[in-house]
C-alpha positions in Angstrom: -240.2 -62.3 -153.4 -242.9 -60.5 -155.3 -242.3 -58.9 -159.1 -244.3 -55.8 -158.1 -242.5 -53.9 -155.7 -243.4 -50.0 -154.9 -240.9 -47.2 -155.4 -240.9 -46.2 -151.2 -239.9 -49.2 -149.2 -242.8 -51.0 -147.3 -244.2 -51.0 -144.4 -246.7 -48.2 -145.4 -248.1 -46.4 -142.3 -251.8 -45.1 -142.4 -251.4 -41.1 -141.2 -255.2 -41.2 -141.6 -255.3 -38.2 -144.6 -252.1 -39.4 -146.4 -249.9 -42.6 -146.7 -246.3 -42.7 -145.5 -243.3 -44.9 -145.8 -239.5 -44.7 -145.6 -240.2 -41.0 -143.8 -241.8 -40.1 -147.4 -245.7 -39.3 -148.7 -246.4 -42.0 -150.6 -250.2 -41.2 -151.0 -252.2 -38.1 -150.0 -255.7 -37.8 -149.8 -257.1 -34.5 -150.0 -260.6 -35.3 -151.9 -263.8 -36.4 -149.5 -264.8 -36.2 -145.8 -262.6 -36.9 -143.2 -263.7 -40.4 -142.6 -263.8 -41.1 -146.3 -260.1 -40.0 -146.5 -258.8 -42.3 -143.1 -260.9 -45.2 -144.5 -259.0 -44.9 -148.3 -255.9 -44.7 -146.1 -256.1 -47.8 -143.8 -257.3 -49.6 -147.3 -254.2 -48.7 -149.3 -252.1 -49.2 -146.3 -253.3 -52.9 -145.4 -253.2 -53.9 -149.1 -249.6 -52.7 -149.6 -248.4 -54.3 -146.4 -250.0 -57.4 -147.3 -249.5 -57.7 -150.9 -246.1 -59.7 -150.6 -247.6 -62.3 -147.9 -250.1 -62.9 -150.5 -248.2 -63.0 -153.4 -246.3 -66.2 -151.1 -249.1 -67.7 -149.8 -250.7 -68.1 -153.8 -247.2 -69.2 -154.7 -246.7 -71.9 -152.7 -250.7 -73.0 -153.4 -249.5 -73.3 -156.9 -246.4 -74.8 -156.8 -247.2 -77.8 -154.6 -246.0 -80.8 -156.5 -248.4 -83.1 -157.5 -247.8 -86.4 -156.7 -250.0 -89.0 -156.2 -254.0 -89.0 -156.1 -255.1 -85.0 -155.9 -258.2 -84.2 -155.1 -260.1 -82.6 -157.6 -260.7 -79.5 -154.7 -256.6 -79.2 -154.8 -256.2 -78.7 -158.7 -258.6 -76.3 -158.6 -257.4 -74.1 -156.0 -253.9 -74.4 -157.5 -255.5 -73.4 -161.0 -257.3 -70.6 -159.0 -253.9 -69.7 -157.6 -252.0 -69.9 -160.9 -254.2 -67.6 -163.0 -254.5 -64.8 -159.4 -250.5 -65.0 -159.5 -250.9 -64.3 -163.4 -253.4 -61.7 -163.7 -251.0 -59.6 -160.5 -248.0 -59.9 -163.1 -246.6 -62.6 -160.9 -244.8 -65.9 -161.4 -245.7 -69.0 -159.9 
């Protein structure tokens, strides 16, 4: 479960000049080439889509328990993790 959550429900779907979701525009792009617009599209689309497996995935990298000997490697990533989780306006 992330903190950050957009107003239209996801999945987003890339309409290649403007961003959908829940049968609403979410996004339109109407600045730019043709390309330029379907690329900022797909981009927005794939992050939104993917920003709640990502928020899990860093969450469960920092909450691993520590028990035991922990590799240096481990704390780091879990540090890494902690402050990524932070700076998005996430808790660990």
């Amino acid at each position: 479960m992330t903190a950050n959550k957009p107003a239209t429900p996801l999945p987003w779907i890339d309409r290649e000049s403007y961003v959908s979701g829940d049968s609403l525009i979410v996004a339109k792009m109407d600045r730019g080439s043709f390309e330029t617009r379907e690329q900022d599209c797909a981009y927005i689309v794939h992050a939104a889509n993917s920003y709640p497996e990502l928020v899990a995935a860093l969450s469960q990298i920092a909450t691993q328990p520590r028990e035991g000997d922990i590799p240096q490697q481990v704390v780091r990533m879990q540090r890494i993790a902690r402050a990524l989780l932070a700076k998005l306006g996430e808790a660990a």
